[in-house]
C-alpha positions in Angstrom: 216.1 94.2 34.6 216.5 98.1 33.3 219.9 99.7 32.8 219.2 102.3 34.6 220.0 102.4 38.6 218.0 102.9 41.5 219.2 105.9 43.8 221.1 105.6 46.5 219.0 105.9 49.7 221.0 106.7 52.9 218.2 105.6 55.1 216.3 102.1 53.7 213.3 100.9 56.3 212.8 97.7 55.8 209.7 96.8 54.3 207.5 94.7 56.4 205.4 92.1 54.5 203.1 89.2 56.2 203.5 85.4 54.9 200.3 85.5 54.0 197.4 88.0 52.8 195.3 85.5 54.5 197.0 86.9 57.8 195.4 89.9 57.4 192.3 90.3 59.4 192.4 93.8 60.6 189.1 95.3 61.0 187.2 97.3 58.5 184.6 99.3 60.1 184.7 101.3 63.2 187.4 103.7 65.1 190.9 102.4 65.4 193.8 103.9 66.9 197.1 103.7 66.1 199.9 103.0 67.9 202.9 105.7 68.7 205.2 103.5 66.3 202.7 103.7 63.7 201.1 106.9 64.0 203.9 108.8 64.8 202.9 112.2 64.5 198.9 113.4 63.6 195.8 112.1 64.8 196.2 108.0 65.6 192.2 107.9 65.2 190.9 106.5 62.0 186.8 106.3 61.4 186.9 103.6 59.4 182.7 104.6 58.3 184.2 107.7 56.9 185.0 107.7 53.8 188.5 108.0 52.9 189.5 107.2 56.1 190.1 103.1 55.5 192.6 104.1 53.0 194.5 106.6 54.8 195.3 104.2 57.8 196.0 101.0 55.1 198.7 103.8 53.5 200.1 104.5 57.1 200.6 101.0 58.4 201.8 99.9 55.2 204.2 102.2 55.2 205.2 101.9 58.8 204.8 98.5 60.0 207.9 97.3 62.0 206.7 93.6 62.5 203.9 91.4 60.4 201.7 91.6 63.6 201.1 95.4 62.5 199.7 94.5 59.1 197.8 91.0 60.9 196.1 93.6 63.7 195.3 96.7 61.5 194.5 95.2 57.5 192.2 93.2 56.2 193.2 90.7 53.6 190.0 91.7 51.0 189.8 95.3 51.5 193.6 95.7 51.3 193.5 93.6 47.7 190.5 96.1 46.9 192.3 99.2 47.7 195.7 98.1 46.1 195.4 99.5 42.6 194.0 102.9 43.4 196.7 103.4 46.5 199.3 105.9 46.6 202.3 104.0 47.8 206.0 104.9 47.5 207.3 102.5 44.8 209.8 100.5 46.7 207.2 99.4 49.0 204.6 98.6 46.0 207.3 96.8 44.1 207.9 94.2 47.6 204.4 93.7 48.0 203.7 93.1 44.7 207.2 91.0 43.9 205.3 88.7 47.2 202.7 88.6 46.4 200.7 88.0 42.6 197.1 88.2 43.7 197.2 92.0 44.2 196.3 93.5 41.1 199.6 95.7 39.4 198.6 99.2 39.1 198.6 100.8 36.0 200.0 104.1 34.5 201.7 106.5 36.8 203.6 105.1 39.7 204.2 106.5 42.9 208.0 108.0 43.5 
């Protein structure tokens, strides 16, 4: 553990992690749309066969899952493990995930704030 501290957040969202990566079978091709609680402002329609558009909606449900069955219905286990190093994800939110879970590869150099 560092000496220095971690600042002070007034509002901490709990981050919302599955038991299991093996949970995760979400689909990976096709048009999905979001739910209000997940998509809570923007277009809730992601073409996953466009490209960039798979990582965009792993980003936005990993960041606003309220219960496992949001990461069960809308990730897959493999593409998410795939997608994990190259990811922009706040670093609270990588350091859970990764602290749960050791078969997602760390990411390496600069770390998202």
């Amino acid at each position: 553990m560092t000496t220095e501290q971690r600042p002070h957040r007034r509002y901490a969202k709990p981050v919302v992690v599955p038991a299991r990566l093996d949970d995760l079978i979400g689909p990976t091709t096709g048009v999905v749309v979001l739910p209000r609680h997940l998509q809570w402002s923007g277009n809730p329609r992601y073409d996953l066969d466009q490209p960039g558009r798979i990582i965009d909606l792993y980003r936005t449900v990993l960041n606003e899952a309220a219960s496992p069955d949001d990461l069960h219905r809308y990730l897959d286990r493999d593409t998410l493990v795939a997608l994990w190093p190259s990811m922009w994800l706040p670093t609270w939110l990588r350091d859970s995930w990764e602290a749960h879970f050791s078969d997602l590869p760390r990411r390496r150099g600069h770390r998202a704030a």
